[in-house]
Phi, psi and omega in degrees: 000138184259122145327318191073068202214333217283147191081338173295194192209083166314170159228113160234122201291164182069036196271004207261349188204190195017240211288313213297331199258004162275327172279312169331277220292334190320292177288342175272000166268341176279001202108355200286160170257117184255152175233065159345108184252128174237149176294275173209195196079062176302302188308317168318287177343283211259015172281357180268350176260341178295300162323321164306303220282306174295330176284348219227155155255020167255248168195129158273086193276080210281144176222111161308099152210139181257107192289358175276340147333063250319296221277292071149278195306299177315273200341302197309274170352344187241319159334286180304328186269343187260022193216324186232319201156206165247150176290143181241343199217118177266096180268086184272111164219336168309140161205140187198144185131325201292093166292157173273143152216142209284137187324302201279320176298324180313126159265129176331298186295021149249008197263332166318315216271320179273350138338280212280324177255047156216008166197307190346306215283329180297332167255339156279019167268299205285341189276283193311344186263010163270334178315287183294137151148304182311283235285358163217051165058025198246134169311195189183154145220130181241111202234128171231167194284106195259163155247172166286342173301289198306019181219326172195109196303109184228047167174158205249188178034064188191013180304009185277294214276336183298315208288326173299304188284330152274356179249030134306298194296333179306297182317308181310301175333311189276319184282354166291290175322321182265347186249337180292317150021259149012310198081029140263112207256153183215113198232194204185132192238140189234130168225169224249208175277116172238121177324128160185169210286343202275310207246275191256152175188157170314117154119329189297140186250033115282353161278321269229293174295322182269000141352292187293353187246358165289130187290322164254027145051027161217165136287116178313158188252131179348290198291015155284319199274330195277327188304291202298289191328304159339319203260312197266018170245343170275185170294333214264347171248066192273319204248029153270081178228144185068021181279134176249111166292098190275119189234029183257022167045062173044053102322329195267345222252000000 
């Protein structure tokens, strides 16, 4: 099925690697011209968007930014349109910051630290790509990343990231209501156990024990997580909006 995407021009923050580089690739088999924005490992990054890049009939493009950085989002944004073009499709997948610590231990400055990297960069990322989008009259779409913590809670010392990942799914809601209007659609994705070299992998014996707790007895593979993201960034998918898509491969049921 053709999506109808080919030539737009994603941004996907984290794009270089585990989901982010699933989605990257995703879109870019659909034809999008993409900009996989990565943090750090630059020799990985972008040698994993060059592989992308060869496989796709669109394009992977790697861009150095750290969007948790006050200047990060202008940067990415202004980087990517004078290099690609204006962004039409915004992917917020990047996260970072949460040490785990138990709640009665948590200091402001770690519940901050874990703010800013897992939901801040989410809303300046979204407010400039509504900005630019408003101000020259063009649709969008933007889909970001919730976890499964934030519906049901399977794990301890991280209360920074649950309470961030729900007010991802919140955040969305609100940019829906006010933007779809616009023809800026904005959705949200929760995703299960996924393969990637950083978290799970074959042979790892934490992969290996949360098997037994997959209803499919498997892990998704990045490009499974990217496929959806693809489809809720087409045209053909107009009547999903402010939604969080559980994509967790029945861990939540």
């Amino acid at each position: 099925m053709d999506l109808m995407i080919e030539g737009k021009v994603a941004l996907v923050t984290g794009g270089a690697k585990g989901i982010g580089a699933g989605v990257s690739e995703a879109l870019a088999q659909e034809g999008c011209r993409v900009a996989a924005v990565y943090r750090s490992d630059p020799e990985g990054s972008e040698a994993a968007c060059r592989a992308m890049d060869e496989r796709s009939r669109g394009e992977v493009v790697p861009f150095r930014f750290d969007v948790t950085d006050p200047d990060g989002p202008d940067g990415a944004f202004d980087a990517v349109r004078e290099a690609l073009g204006p962004v039409d499709i915004l992917v917020n997948n990047a996260c970072g910051g949460c040490e785990l610590k138990p709640f009665e231990q948590m200091a402001m400055a770690d519940w901050r630290r874990g703010m800013a990297g897992a939901l801040d960069h989410v809303f300046a990322m979204s407010n400039r790509f509504v900005r630019d989008c408003r101000a020259e009259g063009r649709p969008g779409r933007i889909v970001s990343f919730s976890a499964k913590a934030a519906f049901y809670q399977n794990g301890r010392d991280k209360s920074h990231y649950v309470a961030a990942k729900g007010a991802i799914a919140s955040l969305t809601r609100a940019i829906a209501k006010e933007e779809t209007e616009h023809g800026i659609i904005a959705n949200a994705v929760v995703p299960g156990y996924v393969i990637s070299d950083s978290h799970y992998h074959p042979g790892d014996a934490d992969y290996e024990a949360k098997l037994g707790l997959l209803p499919t007895h498997r892990f998704a593979e990045p490009i499974e997580i990217g496929r959806l993201v693809a489809f809720l960034c087409s045209p053909m998918c107009t009547q999903v909006i402010g939604a969080t898509i559980d994509c967790s491969g029945g861990t939540m049921i």
